[in-house]
C-alpha positions as CSV (number, residue, x, y, z in Angstrom):
1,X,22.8,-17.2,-3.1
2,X,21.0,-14.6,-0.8
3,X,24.0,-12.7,0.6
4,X,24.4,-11.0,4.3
5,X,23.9,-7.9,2.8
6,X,20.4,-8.5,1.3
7,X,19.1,-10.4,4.3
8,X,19.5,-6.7,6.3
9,X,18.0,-4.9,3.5
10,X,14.8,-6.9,3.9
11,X,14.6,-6.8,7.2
12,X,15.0,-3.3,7.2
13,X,11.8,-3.1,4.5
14,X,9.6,-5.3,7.0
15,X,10.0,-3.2,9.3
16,X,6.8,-1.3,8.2
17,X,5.7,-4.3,5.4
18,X,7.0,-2.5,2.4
19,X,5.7,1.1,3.7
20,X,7.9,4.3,4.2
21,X,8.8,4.5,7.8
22,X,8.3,8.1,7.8
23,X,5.0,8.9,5.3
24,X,3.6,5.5,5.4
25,X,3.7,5.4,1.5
26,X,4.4,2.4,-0.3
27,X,8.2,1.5,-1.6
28,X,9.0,-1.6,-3.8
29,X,11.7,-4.1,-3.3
30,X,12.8,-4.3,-6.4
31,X,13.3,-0.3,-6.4
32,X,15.7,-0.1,-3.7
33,X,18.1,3.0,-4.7
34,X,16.5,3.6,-8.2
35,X,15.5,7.5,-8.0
36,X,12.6,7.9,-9.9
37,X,11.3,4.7,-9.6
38,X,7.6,4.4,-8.3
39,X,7.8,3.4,-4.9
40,X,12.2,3.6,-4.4
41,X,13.0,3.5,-1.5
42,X,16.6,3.9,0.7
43,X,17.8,2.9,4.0
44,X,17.6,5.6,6.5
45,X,19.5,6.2,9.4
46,X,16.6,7.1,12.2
47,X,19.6,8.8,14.3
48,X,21.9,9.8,11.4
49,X,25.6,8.8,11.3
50,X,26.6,12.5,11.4
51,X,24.9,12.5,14.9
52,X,26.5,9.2,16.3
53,X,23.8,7.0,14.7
54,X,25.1,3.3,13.8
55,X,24.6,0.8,11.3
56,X,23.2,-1.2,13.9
57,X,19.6,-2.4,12.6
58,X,17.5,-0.8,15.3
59,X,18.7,2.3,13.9
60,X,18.0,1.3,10.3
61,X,14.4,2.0,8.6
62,X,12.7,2.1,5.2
63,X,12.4,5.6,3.5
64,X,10.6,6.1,0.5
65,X,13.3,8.5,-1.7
66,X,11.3,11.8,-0.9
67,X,11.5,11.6,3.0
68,X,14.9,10.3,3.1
69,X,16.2,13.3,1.1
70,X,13.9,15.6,2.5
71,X,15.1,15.0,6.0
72,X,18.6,14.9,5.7
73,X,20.3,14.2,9.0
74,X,18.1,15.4,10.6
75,X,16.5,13.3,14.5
76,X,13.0,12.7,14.0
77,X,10.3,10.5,15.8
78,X,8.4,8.5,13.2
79,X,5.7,11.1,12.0
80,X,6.9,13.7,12.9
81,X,6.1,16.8,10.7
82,X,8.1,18.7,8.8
83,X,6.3,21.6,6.5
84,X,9.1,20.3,3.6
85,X,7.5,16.8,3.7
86,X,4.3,18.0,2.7
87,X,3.4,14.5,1.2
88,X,3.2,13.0,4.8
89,X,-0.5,14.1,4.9
């Protein structure tokens, strides 16, 4: 049984068919919250909690492990540069 849970996990992965919202790299399903993993991947907050963001889908997006540490709580637009996500390139 596919639980409410999951069903909001994949639609936060389509968002950017299996592609890091931030870097564009690719992130695997099945990794989801395995560090280390080739292609793990995390939910990100796009306007972090700390900063009034919500749970709410629209603010919900893929992050490959990298860029979701790397930015932190930080407010970005989607590609914007940071000199510590040097992988974005």
């Amino acid at each position: 049984m596919v639980t409410l849970k999951e069903i909001k996990r994949f639609q936060v992965y389509d968002k950017k068919n299996g592609h890091c919202w931030w870097c564009g790299k690719a992130i695997a399903w099945s990794n989801y919250g395995i560090v280390g993993a080739k292609g793990a991947w995390e939910i990100d907050h796009s306007n972090p909690r700390s900063n009034g963001g919500s749970d709410n889908l629209r603010n919900l997006v893929p992050a490959c492990v990298n860029c979701n540490r790397t930015k932190s709580d930080m407010v970005l637009k989607q590609k914007q540069y940071i000199p510590e996500m040097r992988h974005l390139s």
